[in-house]
C-alpha positions in Angstrom: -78.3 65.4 36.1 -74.7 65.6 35.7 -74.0 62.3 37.1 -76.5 60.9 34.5 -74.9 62.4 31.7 -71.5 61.3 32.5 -72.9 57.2 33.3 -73.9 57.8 29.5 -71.2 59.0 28.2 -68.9 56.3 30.1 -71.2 53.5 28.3 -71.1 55.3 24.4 -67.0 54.4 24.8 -67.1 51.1 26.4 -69.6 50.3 23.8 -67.3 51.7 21.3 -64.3 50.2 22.4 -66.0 46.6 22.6 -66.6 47.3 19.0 -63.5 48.2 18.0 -62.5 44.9 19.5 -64.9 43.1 17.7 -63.9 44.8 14.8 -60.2 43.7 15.1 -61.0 40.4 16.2 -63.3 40.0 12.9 -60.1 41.3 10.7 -57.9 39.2 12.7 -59.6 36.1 11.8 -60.1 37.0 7.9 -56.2 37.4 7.6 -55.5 34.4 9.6 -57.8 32.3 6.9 -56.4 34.5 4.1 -52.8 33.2 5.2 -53.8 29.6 5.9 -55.1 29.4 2.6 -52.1 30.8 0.7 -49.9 28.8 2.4 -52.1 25.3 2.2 -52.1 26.3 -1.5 -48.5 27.1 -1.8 -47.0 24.0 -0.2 -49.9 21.9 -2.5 -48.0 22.4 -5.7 -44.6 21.4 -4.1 -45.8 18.0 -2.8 -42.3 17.0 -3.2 -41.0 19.4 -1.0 -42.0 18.0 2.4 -39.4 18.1 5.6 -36.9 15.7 4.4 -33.6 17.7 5.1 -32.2 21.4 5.5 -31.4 21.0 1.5 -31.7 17.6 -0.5 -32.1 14.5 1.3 -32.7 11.5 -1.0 -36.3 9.6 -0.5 -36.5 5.5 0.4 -34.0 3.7 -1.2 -35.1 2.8 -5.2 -37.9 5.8 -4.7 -36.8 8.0 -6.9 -37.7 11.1 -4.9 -35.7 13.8 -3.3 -37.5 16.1 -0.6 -36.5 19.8 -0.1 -36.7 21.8 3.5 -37.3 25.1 3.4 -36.5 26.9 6.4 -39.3 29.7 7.2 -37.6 30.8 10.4 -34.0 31.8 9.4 -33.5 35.5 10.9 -35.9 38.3 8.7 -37.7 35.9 7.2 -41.1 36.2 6.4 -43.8 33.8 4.9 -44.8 37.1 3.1 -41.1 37.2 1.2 -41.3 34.1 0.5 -44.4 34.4 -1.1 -43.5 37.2 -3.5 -40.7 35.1 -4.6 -42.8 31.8 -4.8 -40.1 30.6 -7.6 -37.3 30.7 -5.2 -38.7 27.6 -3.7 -38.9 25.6 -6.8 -36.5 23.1 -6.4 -33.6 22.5 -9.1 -33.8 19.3 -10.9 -29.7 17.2 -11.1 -29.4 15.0 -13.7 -28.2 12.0 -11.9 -25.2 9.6 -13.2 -24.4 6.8 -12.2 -20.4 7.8 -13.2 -18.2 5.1 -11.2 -15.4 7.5 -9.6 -12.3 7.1 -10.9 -9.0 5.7 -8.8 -6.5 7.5 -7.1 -3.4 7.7 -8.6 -0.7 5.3 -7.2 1.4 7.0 -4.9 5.2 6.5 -6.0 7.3 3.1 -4.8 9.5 4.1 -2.1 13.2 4.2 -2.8 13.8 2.1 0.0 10.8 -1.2 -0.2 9.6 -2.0 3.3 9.4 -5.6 3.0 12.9 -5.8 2.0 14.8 -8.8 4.2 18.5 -8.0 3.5 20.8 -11.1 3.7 19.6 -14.5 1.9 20.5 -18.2 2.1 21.3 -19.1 -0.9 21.8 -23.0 -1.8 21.6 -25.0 -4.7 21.3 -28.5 -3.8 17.5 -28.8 -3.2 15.7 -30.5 -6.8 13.9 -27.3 -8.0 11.1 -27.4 -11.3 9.5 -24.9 -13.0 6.0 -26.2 -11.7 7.5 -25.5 -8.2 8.7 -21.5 -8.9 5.1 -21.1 -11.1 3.5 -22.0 -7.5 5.5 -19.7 -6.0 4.6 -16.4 -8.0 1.3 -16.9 -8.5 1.5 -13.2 -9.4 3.7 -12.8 -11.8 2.1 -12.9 -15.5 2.5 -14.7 -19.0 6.1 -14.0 -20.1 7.9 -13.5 -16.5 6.0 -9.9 -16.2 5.2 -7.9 -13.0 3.9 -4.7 -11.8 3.5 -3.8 -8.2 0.3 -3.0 -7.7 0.2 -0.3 -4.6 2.7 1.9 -6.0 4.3 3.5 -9.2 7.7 2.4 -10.0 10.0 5.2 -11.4 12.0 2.7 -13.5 10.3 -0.1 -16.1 12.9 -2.7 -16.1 13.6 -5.1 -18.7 16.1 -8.3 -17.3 17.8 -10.0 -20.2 19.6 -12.9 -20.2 22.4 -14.4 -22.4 21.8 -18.2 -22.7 22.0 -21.9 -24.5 21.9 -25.1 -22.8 21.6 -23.5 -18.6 17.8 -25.1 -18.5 18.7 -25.9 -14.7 20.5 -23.3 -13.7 17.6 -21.2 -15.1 15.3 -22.8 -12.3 17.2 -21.4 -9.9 18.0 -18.2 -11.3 13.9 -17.8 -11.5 13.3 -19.4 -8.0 15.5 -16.5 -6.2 15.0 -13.7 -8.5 11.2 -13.3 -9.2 10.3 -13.2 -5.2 13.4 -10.8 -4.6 12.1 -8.5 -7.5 9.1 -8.0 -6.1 10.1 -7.2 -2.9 11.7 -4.5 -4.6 8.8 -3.1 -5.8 10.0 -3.6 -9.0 8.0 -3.2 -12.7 9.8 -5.9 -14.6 10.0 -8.3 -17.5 12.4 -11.1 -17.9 13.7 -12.0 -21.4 15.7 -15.0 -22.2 17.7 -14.5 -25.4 18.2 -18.5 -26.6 21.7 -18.4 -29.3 20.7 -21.4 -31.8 23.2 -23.7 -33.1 26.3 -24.5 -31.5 28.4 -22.0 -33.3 31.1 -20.0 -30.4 29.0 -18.1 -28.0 28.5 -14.4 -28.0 27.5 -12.7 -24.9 27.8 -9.0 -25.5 25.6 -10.0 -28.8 22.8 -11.5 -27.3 22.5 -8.5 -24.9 21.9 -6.1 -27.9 19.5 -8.3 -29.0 17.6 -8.6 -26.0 17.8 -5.0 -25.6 16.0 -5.0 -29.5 13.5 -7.2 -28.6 12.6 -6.0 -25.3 11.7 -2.8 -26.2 9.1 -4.2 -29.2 7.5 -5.7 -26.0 7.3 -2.5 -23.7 8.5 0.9 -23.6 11.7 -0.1 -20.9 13.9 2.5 -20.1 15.9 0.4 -17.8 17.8 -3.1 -18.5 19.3 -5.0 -16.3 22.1 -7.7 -18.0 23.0 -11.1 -16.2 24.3 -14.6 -16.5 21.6 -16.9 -15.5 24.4 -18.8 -12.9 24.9 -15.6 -10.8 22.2 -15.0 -7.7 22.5 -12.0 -5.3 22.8 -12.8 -1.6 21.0 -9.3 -0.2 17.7 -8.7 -1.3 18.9 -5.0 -0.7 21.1 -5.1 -3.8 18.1 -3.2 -5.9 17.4 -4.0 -9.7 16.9 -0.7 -11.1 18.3 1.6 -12.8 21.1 4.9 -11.7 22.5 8.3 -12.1 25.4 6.2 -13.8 25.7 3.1 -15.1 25.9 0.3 -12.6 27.8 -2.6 -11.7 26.1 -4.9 -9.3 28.0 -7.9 -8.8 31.1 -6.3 -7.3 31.7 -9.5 -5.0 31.5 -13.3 -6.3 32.0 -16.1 -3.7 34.3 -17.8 -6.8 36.5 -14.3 -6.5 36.8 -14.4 -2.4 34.1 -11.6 -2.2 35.9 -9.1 -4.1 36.6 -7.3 -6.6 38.9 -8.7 -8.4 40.0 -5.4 -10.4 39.0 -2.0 -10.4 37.8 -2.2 -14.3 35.7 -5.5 -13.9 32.0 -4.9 -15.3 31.3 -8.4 -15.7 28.6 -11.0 -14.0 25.4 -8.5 -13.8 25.5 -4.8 -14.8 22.6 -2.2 -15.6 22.2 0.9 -18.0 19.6 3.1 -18.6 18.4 3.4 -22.2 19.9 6.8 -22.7 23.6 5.2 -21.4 23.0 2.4 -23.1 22.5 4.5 -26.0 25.6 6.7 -25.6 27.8 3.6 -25.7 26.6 2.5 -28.7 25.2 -0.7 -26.6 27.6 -3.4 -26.6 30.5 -4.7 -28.7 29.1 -7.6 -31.4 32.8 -9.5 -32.0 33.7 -10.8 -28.7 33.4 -14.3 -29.4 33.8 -17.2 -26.6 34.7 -16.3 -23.3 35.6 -13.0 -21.9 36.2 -9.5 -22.9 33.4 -7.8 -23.8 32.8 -6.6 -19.9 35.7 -4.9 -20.3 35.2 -3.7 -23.5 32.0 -2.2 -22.1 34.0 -0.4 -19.2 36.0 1.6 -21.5 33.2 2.5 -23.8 31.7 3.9 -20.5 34.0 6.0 -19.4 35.2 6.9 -22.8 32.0 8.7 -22.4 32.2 10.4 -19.6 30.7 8.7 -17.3 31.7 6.5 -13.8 30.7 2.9 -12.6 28.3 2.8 -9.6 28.2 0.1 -7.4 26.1 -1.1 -4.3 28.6 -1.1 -0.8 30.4 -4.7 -1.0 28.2 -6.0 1.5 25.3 -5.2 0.0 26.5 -6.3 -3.4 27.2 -10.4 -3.2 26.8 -13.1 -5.0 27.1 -16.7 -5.3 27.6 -18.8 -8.6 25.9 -21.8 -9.4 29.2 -24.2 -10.5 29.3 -25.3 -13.6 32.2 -26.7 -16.4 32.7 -24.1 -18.5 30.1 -24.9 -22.0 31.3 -26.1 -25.1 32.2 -23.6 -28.3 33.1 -21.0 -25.2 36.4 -21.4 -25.0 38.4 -18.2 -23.8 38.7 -15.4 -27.1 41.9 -14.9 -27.6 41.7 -12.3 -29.4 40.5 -10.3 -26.7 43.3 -8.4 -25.5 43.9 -6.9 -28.5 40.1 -6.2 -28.8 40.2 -4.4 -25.4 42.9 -1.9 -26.5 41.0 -0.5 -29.4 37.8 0.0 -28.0 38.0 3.9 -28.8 38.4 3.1 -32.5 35.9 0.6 -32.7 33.1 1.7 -30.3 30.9 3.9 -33.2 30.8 1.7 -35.5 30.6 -2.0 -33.5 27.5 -2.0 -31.7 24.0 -1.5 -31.2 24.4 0.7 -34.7 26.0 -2.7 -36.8 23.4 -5.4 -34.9 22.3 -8.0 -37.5 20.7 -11.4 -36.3 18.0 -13.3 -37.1 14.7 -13.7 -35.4 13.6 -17.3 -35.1 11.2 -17.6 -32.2 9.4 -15.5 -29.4 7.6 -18.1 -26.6 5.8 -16.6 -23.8 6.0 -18.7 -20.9 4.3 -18.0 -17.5 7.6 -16.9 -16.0 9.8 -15.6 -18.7 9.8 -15.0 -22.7 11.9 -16.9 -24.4 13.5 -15.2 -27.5 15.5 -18.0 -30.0 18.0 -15.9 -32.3 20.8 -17.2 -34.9 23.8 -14.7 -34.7 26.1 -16.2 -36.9 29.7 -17.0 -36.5 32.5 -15.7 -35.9 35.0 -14.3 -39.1 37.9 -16.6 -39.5 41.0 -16.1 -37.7 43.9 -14.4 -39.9 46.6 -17.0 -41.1 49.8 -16.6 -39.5 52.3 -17.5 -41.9 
């Protein structure tokens, strides 16, 4: 009897336990479908949102589409959070541009230029045209103007030139120049300042008005004066401006290679606008030959400030030969000039330039700026 009872009672709970599984079982498999069908429903309305990338990955090329990821399994994550925050999911909407990115900035030109060669042959006696230099600077622009174009040069350099009647020495001048300039990485123009007429020649004068004209072209703030007969023989000898004004041709192969005095400022010289300025620019009444370089030397250090010059190696030159022109003929009044620079530096100058504009001609490798200056006063009569 009590072995009957207790088969009974043994079946009641295995009964009741195989209930209780079936029970779970059956609640199992509701949630299971409950969950499938939330998430099936949930993932429906973001058809856009399929496994593209961790974040935004952009759809086949010309698509339009972008597909987001959205990573279920990250550490205490739960399908259930993500449902109670359904609008987490919703993926943000970029306007997109089609902005082109802008360019880097140009580093600065090094003060030293790599492709610098140092020493130069210089010669004069192969036939040289201006079709030949054009070929040769294909990158140079209308009016002799150039700007290097993987750097940023500190200086803008304008290069004016006194002239009348040097057309072939001009070849030459352009043929040597233009290639060494832009090995120096240098942002230049060149300006030819043409005196008219065949009244006596004034050099300092035509360098003020090349400084005049140069700047209605571009904001210089650097000019370089030359005579169109003088090349440099070092590539190293650079065309910018300095600290102080500068003297560049400190050794002529017509002067041995030297210096011929310690005040010579003559040949090819640079100032910067404000030293330029200081001195009043040049003198306007040196007329014919010689002079006004010196002239210029006192005004400079009448003003405090010193002549810089490139190491005499560095610094040579070689001068196309030539008889000296017509209506040039030495001034010789200059001495007398020379000695009163002090009392005559404020009011003869860039201050008192008058001159008359004729012309301005771009051509592909220099402008050409015609000018009448006038003439010179008439001499006092010695009686």
């Amino acid at each position: 009897m009590t072995r009957l009872m207790l088969g009974r009672t043994l079946e009641r709970i295995c009964k009741g336990v195989l209930l209780l599984c079936l029970l779970h079982f059956l609640i199992m498999m509701i949630l299971y479908f409950d969950v499938y069908t939330q998430r099936f429903d949930l993932f429906s309305r973001f058809n856009n949102g399929r496994n593209g990338s961790r974040n935004n990955v952009s759809g086949p090329a010309g698509s339009g589409h972008h597909y987001y990821y959205y990573n279920l399994s990250r550490p205490n994550a739960t399908l259930a959070s993500y449902l109670a925050t359904g609008e987490q999911l919703v993926p943000s909407v970029q306007p997109e541009t089609n902005q082109t990115p802008s360019p880097k900035p140009l580093p600065p030109c090094p003060e030293i230029p790599p492709g610098l060669v140092g020493r130069l042959l210089i010669e004069f006696s192969s036939q040289m045209t201006m079709e030949r230099v054009q070929k040769e600077n294909p990158n140079v622009t209308d009016g002799g103007r150039y700007t290097p174009p993987d750097c940023r040069p500190r200086w803008k350099v304008a290069i004016i030139i006194p002239f009348r009647h040097r057309e072939n020495h001009l070849k030459y001048w352009l043929h040597y120049l233009h290639p060494i300039l832009r090995r120096q990485k240098i942002d230049y123009g060149i300006y030819i300042i043409n005196q008219l007429g065949e009244d006596t020649f004034n050099r300092a004068k035509l360098l003020n008005v090349g400084y005049t004209e140069a700047l209605k072209d571009a904001e210089y703030d650097c000019f370089i004066f030359s005579d169109v007969d003088l090349i440099p023989m070092d590539d190293r000898n650079l065309y910018h401006c300095y600290d102080q004004p500068r003297h560049f041709a400190i050794a002529m192969d017509k002067f041995g290679f030297r210096l011929p005095y310690a005040g010579y400022f003559g040949g090819v010289s640079g100032l910067s606008k404000k030293q330029f300025l200081k001195i009043n620019g040049f003198p306007n009444e040196y007329w014919g030959w010689g002079g006004e370089d010196d002239d210029i030397y006192n005004r400079i250090t009448l003003n405090g400030m010193k002549v810089s010059r490139p190491d005499v190696r560095i610094g040579r030159y070689r001068m196309i030969k030539h008889e000296r022109d017509k209506h040039n003929e030495p001034n010789p009044q200059r001495f007398n000039k020379i000695q009163n620079t002090k009392n005559t530096m404020k009011k003869d100058g860039i201050s008192s330039l008058t001159y008359r504009l004729v012309q301005v001609k771009r051509y592909p490798l220099y402008t050409n700026i015609s000018v009448e200056i006038g003439k010179p006063p008439p001499r006092p009569f010695k009686g």
